[in-house]
N, C-alpha and C positions, 0 to 999 in steps of 0.2 A: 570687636576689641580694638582693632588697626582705626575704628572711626573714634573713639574712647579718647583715646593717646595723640590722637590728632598728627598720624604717621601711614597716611594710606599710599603714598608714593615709593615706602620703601619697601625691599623685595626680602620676603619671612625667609628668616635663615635658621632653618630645627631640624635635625638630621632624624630625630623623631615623625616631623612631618612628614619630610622626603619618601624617609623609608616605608610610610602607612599608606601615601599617595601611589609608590609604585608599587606595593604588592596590590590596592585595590586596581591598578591597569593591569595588573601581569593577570589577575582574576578574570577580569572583563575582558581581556585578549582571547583567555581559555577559552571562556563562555562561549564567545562568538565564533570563535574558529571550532569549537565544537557543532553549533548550530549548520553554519558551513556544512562541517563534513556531513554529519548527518542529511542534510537539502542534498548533497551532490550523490551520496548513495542509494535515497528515494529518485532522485531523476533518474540514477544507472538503472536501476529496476523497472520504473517504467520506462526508460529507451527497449529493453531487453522485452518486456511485454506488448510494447506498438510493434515490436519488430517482428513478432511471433504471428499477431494479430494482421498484419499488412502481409506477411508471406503468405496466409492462410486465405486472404481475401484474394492477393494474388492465382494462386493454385485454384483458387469457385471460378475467378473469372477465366484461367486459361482452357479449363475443364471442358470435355464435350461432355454433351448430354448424357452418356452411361454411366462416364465418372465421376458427373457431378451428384448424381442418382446413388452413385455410393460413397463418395462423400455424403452425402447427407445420411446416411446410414449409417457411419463410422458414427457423425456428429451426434445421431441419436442416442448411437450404443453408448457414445461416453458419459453422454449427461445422465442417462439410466443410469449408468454404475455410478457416477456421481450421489445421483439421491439416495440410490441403496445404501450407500458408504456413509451417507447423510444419516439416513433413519437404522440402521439394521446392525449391529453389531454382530458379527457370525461366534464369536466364542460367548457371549453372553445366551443365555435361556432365551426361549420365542418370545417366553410371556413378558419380557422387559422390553423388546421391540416396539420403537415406536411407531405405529403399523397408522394409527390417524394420520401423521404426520407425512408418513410416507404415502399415504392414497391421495391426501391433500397435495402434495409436490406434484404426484403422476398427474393429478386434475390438473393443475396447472400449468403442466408441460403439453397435456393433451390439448387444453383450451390454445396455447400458442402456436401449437404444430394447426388447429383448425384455421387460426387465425393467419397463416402463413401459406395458406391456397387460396 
């Protein structure tokens, strides 16, 4: 329209425009600063997870032999009750357990623990 009228040098004066221009930045301001927080509370979460993760690898390497023996015991017992909590509802009836599912997990935990001597 400004190439139309043959007026491209001069500077558009509509308090309509202004006002349409700044609420689409005050939008896109949200957006991204939403974005923002969001990334910064997924990083807090995994800071708090490596952290958990690195003490733990910590604790295997400080471990002598008897208690690293039961650490790995513990680590066993947890991922068991893991899968169980996985497949086995305890207030629902046997016969809605999903019992494949759960033989299928242990096979797979079994095949990893072989594969881990």
């Amino acid at each position: 329209m400004m190439s139309a009228f043959r007026v491209e040098d001069l500077p558009i004066e509509s308090q309509m425009l202004t006002n349409a221009l700044n609420e689409a930045q005050k939008k896109m301001e949200l957006y991204f600063f939403d974005m923002r927080k969001q990334l910064f509370e997924y990083d807090e979460v995994l800071n708090i997870q490596r952290e958990k993760v690195y003490a733990e690898r910590r604790r295997a390497l400080l471990a002598t032999k008897t208690n690293l023996s039961d650490q790995m015991v513990e680590y066993a017992e947890l991922t068991v009750n893991d899968v169980l909590q996985a497949n086995v509802d305890p207030v629902s009836p046997p016969e809605t357990w999903n019992l494949d599912g759960l033989a299928d997990k242990m096979k797979q935990y079994c095949y990893m623990l072989e594969d881990l001597r």
